[in-house]
Every structure is written in structure tokens, then in C-alpha cells.
C-alpha positions, 0 to 999 in steps of 0.5 A: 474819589467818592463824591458823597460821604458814607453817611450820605450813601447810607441815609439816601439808601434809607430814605429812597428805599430802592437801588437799581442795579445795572450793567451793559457793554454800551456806554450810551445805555448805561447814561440813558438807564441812569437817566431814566431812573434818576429823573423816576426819583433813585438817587443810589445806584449800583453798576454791577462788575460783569463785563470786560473793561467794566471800569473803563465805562464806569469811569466815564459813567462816574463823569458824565453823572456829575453833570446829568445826574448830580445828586446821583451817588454810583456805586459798584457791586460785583466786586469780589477781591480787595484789588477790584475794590480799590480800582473802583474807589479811584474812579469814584465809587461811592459804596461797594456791593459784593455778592461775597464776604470779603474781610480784606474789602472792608479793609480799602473801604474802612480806610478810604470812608466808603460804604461796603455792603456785602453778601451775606446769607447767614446770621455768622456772616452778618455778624461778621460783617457788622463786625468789620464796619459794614452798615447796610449788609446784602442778602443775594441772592434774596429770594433763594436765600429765604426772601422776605421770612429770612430777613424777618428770622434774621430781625428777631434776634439782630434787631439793629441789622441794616439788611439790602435784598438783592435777586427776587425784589420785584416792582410790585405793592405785593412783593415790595409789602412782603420785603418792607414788612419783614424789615429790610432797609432797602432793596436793590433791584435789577432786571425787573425794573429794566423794561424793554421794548417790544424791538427788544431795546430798553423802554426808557419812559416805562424805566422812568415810570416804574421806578417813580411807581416803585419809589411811591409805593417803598415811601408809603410802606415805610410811612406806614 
């Protein structure tokens, strides 16, 4: 069962700003990534449905998170179908991202009380969305939807919408301004922030630094 309660999920997503999102095959990468971003102040994050026996590692991601990483609320985003969701939800899921609008999700996280954000790229959808018990709705792929001038046309007339951008959300004032300014919620954020090393692994001090940059920079954009 979830560790936080919806409400809990959806105020840290408010109040940080900013979701790394993540998948890898190795289960070892996944703790230090979730470590590296921890301890660079995230406190949401997505681990992304793309691999075989992806539960299986998020299963024992969800336990060893608990005790490394207590304040840390995982969630799951990939998700597509209702039967995925479910099988989430029972190994821990605090919230669930889908790139899709899905209505028979929202019915298993409705029922169990867990957020669900999914992928929107039209203001029917987001209405719909709404509709269904969704508090924070996601944009994906972000950039390729209309980037930050979609959400801005969006927030004119759905002033109250609760608005996530996926995909083409960069660790940089100039990109952060553009998104924040036009009125997202939060942003999630993928490959950008994971920053590798010149042997090709994942440089988990640059991970660190980047994502407490990134934090900093969603604080003051959102203060201001």
C-alpha cells in the first residue's frame, strides 16, 4: 500500500516543483539515482513502466526507499491499462503518471485514494481528466505538445488546471522561467538531469548537484 496519502503526494509535488523520472534494468542504479536526487532535495519520483519485470525491481525499490530514503514518495508512470495500475498500487505506488487518458485508472486510484496524473494533450482531455478525480494533469510529450505557450492558452480559460510538463523540461533558468512562467504545477524531468560520466556511467555527484541547481532555481521562479 502507498506510504503517503494523496494529498501528501500532490502538496511535495507543489511545493518541490520538480519529479525526476527514471528507469534502468539494474536495480543498483535505480538506488543510487534515487539517492543522488534525494539527497539534491527531490522528494517525488517517478520510476517509469519500461522494462521487463519492471515491478519486480520496483518492488524492492519501494523497500529499500523506506529505509535510505524515508521522505521519498515513488510513484509510477508508464502505466497505461487499469490491471498495470493495480499491480503498482500493491507494491507501493504512491501516485500514478500515464502518457494516455485511461478513465478505467482512475477508477483503481479513486478507489485505493492514490494520485493519478495522466497524459493530456487537449484542453477535452484535461476536462475530462479533471472530471475523473485527477488533481495534477500531465502534458507528454511536453515540448512536442505546444511547451510552455500550450499550458499558457491552456491556463486562460482553465485557470484552476493543475498542469505536470513531461519531455522537453530541461535543468536550466531559461527553460525552467519559460515553463514556470506560463504556469505549470511541476515539471517532471528525465533524461536531462541524469548526467553521465565521460566512461559512460551515471555521474551520481553531477545528478546531485544538478537537481538541488534545478530545485533552487523552481523555488525562486515560484517565490517570485
Amino acid at each position: 500500500m502507498a506510504r503517503f496519502q494523496k494529498y501528501q503526494v500532490v502538496a511535495k509535488m507543489a511545493e518541490v516543483g520538480m519529479i525526476p523520472v527514471f528507469y534502468h534494468a539494474d536495480l543498483e542504479i535505480n538506488k543510487q539515482i534515487l539517492k543522488a536526487t534525494y539527497e539534491g532535495g527531490a522528494r517525488v519520483f517517478e520510476f517509469t513502466n519500461r522494462g521487463d519485470f519492471a515491478h519486480e525491481i520496483f518492488g524492492q525499490l519501494v523497500k529499500w526507499a523506506a529505509e535510505e530514503c524515508p521522505g521519498m514518495m515513488l510513484g509510477v508512470g508508464s502505466v497505461i491499462d487499469p490491471a498495470t495500475t493495480a499491480l503498482y498500487l500493491q507494491l507501493g505506488a504512491n501516485f500514478i503518471v500515464s502518457p494516455v487518458m485511461n478513465p478505467e485508472m482512475a477508477k483503481i486510484c479513486n478507489r485505493r485514494k492514490v494520485a493519478w496524473s495522466p497524459g493530456c494533450g487537449s484542453l477535452s482531455e484535461i476536462s475530462q481528466a479533471e472530471e475523473l478525480g485527477a488533481d495534477v494533469v500531465k502534458i507528454f510529450p511536453g515540448q512536442q505538445v505546444g511547451g510552455p505557450e500550450f499550458v499558457k492558452a491552456v491556463k486562460g480559460p482553465f485557470s484552476w488546471s493543475s498542469i505536470m510538463p513531461t519531455g522537453g523540461v530541461k535543468p536550466e533558468r531559461e527553460n525552467l522561467t519559460a515553463w514556470f512562467n506560463a504556469g505549470v504545477f511541476c515539471v517532471g524531468m528525465g533524461s536531462q538531469l541524469m548526467i553521465k560520466s565521460s566512461d559512460g556511467g551515471f555521474d551520481y555527484t553531477a545528478i546531485k548537484e544538478k537537481t538541488a541547481e534545478a530545485i533552487a532555481i523552481i523555488r525562486e521562479l515560484k517565490s517570485n
